[in-house]
RODO-2510 file (C-alpha; in nm, 4 decimals, decimal comma):
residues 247
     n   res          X          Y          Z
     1     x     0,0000     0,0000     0,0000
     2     x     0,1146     0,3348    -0,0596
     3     x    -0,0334     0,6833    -0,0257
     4     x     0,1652     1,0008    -0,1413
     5     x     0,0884     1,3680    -0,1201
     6     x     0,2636     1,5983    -0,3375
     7     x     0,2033     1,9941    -0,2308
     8     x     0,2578     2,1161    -0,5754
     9     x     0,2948     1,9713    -0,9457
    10     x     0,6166     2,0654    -0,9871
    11     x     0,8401     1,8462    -1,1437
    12     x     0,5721     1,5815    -1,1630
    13     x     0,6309     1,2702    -1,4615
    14     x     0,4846     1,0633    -1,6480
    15     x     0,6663     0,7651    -1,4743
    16     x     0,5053     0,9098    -1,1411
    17     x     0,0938     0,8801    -1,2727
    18     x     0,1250     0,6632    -1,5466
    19     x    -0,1183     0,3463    -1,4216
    20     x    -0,1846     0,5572    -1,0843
    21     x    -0,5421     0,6997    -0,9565
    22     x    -0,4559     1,0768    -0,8944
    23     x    -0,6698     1,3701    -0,7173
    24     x    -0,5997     1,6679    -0,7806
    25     x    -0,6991     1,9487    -0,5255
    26     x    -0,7275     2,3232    -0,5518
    27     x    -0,9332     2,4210    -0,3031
    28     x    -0,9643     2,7886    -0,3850
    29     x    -1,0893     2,7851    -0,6482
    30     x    -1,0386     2,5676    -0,9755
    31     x    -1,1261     2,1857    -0,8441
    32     x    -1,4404     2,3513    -0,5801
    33     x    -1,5558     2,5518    -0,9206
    34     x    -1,5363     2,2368    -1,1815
    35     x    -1,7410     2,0430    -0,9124
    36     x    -1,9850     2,3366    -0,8860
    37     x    -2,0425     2,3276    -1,2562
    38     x    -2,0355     1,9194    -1,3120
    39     x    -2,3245     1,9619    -1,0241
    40     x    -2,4831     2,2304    -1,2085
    41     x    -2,5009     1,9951    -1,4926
    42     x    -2,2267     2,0860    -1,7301
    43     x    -2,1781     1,8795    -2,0279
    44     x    -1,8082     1,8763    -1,9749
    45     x    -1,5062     2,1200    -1,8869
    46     x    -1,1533     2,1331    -2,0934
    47     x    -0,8635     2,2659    -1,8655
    48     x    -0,5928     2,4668    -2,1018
    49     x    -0,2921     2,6139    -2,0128
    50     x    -0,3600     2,9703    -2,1105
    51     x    -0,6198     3,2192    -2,1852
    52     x    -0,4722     3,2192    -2,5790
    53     x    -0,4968     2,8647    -2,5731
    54     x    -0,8604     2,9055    -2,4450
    55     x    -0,9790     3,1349    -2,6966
    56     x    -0,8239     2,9516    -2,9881
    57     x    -0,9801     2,6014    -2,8692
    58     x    -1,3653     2,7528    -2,8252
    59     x    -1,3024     2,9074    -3,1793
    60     x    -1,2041     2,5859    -3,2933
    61     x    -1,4960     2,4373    -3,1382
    62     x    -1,7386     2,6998    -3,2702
    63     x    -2,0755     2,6136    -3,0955
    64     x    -2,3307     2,8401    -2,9073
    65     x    -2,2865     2,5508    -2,6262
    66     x    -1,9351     2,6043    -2,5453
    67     x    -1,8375     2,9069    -2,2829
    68     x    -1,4707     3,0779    -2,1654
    69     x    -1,3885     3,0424    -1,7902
    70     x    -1,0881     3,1381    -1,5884
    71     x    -0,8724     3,3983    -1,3981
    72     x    -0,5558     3,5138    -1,3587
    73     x    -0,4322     3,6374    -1,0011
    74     x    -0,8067     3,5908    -0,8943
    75     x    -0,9395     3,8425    -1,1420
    76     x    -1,1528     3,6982    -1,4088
    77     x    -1,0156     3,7295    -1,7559
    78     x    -1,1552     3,9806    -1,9890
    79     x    -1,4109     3,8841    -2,2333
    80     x    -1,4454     3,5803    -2,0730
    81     x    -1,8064     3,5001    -1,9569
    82     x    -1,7443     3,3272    -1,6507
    83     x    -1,4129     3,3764    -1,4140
    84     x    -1,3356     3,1097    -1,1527
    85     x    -1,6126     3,1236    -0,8808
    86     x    -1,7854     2,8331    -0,8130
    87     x    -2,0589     3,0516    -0,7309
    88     x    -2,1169     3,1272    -1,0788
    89     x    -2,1405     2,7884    -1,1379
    90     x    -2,5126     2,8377    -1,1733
    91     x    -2,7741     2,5944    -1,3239
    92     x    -2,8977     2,8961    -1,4970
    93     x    -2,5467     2,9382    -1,6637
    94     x    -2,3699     2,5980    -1,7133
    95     x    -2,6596     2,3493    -1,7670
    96     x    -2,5740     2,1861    -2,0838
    97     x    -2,2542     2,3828    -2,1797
    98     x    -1,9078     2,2945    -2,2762
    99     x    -1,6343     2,5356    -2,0090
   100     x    -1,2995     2,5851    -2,1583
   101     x    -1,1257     2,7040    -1,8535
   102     x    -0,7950     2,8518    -1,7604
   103     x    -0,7001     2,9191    -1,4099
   104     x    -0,3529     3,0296    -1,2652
   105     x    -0,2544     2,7064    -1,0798
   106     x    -0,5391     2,4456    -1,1108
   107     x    -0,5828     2,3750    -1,4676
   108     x    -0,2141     2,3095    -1,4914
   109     x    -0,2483     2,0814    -1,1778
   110     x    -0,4553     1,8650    -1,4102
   111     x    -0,2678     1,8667    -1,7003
   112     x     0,0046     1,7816    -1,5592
   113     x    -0,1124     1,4233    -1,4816
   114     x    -0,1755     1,3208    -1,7829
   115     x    -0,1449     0,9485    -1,8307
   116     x    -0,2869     0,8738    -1,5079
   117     x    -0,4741     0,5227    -1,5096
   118     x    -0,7575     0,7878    -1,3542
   119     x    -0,7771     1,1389    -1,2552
   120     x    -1,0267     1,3255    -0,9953
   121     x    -1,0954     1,7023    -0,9098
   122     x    -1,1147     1,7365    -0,5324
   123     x    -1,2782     1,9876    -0,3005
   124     x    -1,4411     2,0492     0,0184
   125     x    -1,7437     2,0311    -0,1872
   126     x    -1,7418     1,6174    -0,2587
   127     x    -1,4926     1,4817    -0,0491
   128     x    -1,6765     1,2161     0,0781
   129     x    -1,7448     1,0480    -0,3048
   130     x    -1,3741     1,1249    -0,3336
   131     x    -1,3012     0,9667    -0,0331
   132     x    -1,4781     0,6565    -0,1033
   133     x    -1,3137     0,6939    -0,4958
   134     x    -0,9929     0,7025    -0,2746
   135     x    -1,0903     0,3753    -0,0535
   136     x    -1,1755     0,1702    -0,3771
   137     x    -0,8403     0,2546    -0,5575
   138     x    -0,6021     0,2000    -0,2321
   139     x    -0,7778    -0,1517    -0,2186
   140     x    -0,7680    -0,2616    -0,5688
   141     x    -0,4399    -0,0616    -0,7049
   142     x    -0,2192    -0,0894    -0,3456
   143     x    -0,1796     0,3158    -0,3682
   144     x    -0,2972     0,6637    -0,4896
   145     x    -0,1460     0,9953    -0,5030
   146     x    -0,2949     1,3327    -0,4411
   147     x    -0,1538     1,6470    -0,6077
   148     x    -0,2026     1,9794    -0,4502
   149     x    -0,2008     2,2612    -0,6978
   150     x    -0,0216     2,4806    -0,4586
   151     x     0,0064     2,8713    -0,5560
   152     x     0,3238     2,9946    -0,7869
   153     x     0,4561     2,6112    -0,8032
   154     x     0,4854     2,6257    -0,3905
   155     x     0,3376     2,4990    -0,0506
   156     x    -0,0382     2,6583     0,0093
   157     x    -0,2151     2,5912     0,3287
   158     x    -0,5487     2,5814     0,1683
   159     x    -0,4854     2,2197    -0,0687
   160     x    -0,2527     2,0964     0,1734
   161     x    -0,5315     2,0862     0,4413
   162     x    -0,7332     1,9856     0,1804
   163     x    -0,5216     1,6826     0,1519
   164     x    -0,5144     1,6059     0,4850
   165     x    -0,8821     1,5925     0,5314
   166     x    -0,9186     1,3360     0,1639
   167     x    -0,5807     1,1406     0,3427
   168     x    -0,7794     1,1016     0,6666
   169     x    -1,1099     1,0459     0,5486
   170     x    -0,9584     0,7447     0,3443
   171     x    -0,7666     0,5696     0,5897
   172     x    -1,0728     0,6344     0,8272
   173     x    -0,8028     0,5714     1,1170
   174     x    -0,4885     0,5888     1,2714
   175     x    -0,3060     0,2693     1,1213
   176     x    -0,2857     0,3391     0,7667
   177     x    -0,0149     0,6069     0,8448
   178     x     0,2184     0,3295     0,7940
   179     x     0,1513     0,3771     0,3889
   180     x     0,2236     0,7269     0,3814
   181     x     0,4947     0,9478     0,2487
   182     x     0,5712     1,2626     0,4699
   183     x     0,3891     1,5286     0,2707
   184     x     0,0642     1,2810     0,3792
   185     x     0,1751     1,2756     0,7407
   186     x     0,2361     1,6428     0,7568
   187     x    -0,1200     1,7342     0,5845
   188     x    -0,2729     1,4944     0,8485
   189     x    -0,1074     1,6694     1,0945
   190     x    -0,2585     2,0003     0,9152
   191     x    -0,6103     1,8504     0,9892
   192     x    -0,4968     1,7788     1,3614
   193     x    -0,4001     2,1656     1,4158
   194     x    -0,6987     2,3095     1,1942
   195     x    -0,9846     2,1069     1,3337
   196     x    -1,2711     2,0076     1,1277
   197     x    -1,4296     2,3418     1,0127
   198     x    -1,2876     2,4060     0,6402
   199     x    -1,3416     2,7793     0,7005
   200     x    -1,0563     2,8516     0,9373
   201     x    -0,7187     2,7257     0,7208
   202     x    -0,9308     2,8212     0,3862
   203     x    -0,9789     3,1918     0,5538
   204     x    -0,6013     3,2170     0,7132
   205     x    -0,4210     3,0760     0,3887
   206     x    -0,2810     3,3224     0,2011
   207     x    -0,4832     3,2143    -0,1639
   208     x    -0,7914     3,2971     0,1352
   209     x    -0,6476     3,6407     0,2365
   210     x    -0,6351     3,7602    -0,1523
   211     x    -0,9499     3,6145    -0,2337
   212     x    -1,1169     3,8131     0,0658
   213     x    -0,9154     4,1122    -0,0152
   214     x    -1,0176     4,1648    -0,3515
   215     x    -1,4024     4,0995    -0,2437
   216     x    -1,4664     3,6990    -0,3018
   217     x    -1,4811     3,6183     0,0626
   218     x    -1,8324     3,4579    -0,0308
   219     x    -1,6496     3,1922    -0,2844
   220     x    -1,4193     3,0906     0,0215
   221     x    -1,7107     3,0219     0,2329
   222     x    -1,8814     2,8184    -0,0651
   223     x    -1,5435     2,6167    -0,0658
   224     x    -1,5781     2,5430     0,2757
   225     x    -1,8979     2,3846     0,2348
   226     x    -1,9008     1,9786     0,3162
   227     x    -2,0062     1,7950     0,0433
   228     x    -2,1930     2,0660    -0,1192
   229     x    -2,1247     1,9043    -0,4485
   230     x    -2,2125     1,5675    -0,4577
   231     x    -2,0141     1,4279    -0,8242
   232     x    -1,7368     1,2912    -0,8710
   233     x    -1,6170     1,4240    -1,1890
   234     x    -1,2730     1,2611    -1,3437
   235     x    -1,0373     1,3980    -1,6350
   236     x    -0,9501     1,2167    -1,9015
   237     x    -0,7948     1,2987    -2,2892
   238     x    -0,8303     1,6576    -2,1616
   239     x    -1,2031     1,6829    -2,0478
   240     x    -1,3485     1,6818    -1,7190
   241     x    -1,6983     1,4952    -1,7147
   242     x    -1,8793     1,3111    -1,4706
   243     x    -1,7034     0,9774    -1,3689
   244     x    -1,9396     0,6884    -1,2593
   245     x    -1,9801     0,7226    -0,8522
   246     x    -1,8918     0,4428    -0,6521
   247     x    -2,1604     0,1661    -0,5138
***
């Protein structure tokens, strides 16, 4: 068995996802908002690594049904539709549509495990499917890794905590510590100082501070909501849809 943490995607290979279940967390705000939409019943969402690379793939698209989402440095970019709130995630808004979305760390959390046997967005918002996604794939694989997106390609409070809570709610105890790597002990131990409200390390991370600052202190509270967003959506040749839930 073997369960490792990694606080950002830097560096991350092929040779480290390839044949590996992988969930990928960013908190504030990319994984919470792709949840929000899968749950608002979006057809499917296509992380890119730019807002040029956006633009050029809706164009090449060229339906009504397909929409721009994403930020950069919180701010949602212009001409885009929809930034990266998962409070715009509406029914009203998503229902049926195609997102292309870019966000400043997230998106490139994703794409950057490719080639992963199977890959899972992770939030406050549906840890509990994820956790039990988590559960199935320890048991039948022997081990699963969880990439934080981070912030700048560094530690961030918010996914690490994050972590800890999917790391603890899989191992549902104490004695599957054994199987994990030190970035999964110290996010546990991240859980241990933080408590359970989501609120408190979401709020006094520094992704939190900003997002407050600039005036979306209501999209950290909606990504402190417990399972708010009951899917389980996966990624897979570059599109995020709904992935079958376990039973």
């Amino acid at each position: 068995m073997k369960l490792d943490v990694l606080f950002t995607p830097v560096g991350l290979t092929l040779t480290e996802v390839q044949g590996r279940t992988v969930f990928v967390i960013d908190i504030l705000r990319a994984t919470t908002s792709m949840c929000a939409a899968m749950s608002s019943g979006a057809k499917a969402m296509l992380p890119v690594s730019s807002p040029e690379e956006a633009l050029r793939l809706a164009q090449t698209i060229g339906s009504d049904d397909v929409l721009l989402a994403g930020e950069r440095h919180c701010l949602r970019i212009e001409g885009f539709p929809l930034g990266n709130s998962p409070l715009e995630m509406t029914e009203a808004a998503v229902r049926g549509k195609t997102i292309v979305i870019t966000t400043t760390n997230g998106t490139k959390a994703l794409l950057a495990c490719q080639g992963a046997e199977a890959v899972h967005p992770v939030c406050a918002g549906n840890l509990s499917l994820a956790a039990e996604r988590a559960r199935e794939a320890l048991e039948r694989e022997g081990g699963i890794l969880v990439v934080c997106a981070g912030r700048g390609g560094a530690f961030s409070l918010d996914d690490a905590y994050g972590a800890g809570r999917l790391v603890a709610a899989t191992l549902g105890g104490p004695r599957g510590r054994r199987w994990c790597n030190d970035a999964a002990l110290a996010s546990l131990d991240l859980v241990r100082r933080y408590g359970e409200k989501w609120e408190r390390p979401l709020s006094r991370s520094r992704a939190g501070r900003e997002l407050i600052r600039l005036g979306f202190g209501d999209d950290v509270k909606a990504a402190a909501r417990l399972d708010a967003y009951p899917v389980l959506p996966g990624f897979q040749e570059r599109r995020v849809t709904l992935a079958a839930v376990p039973v």
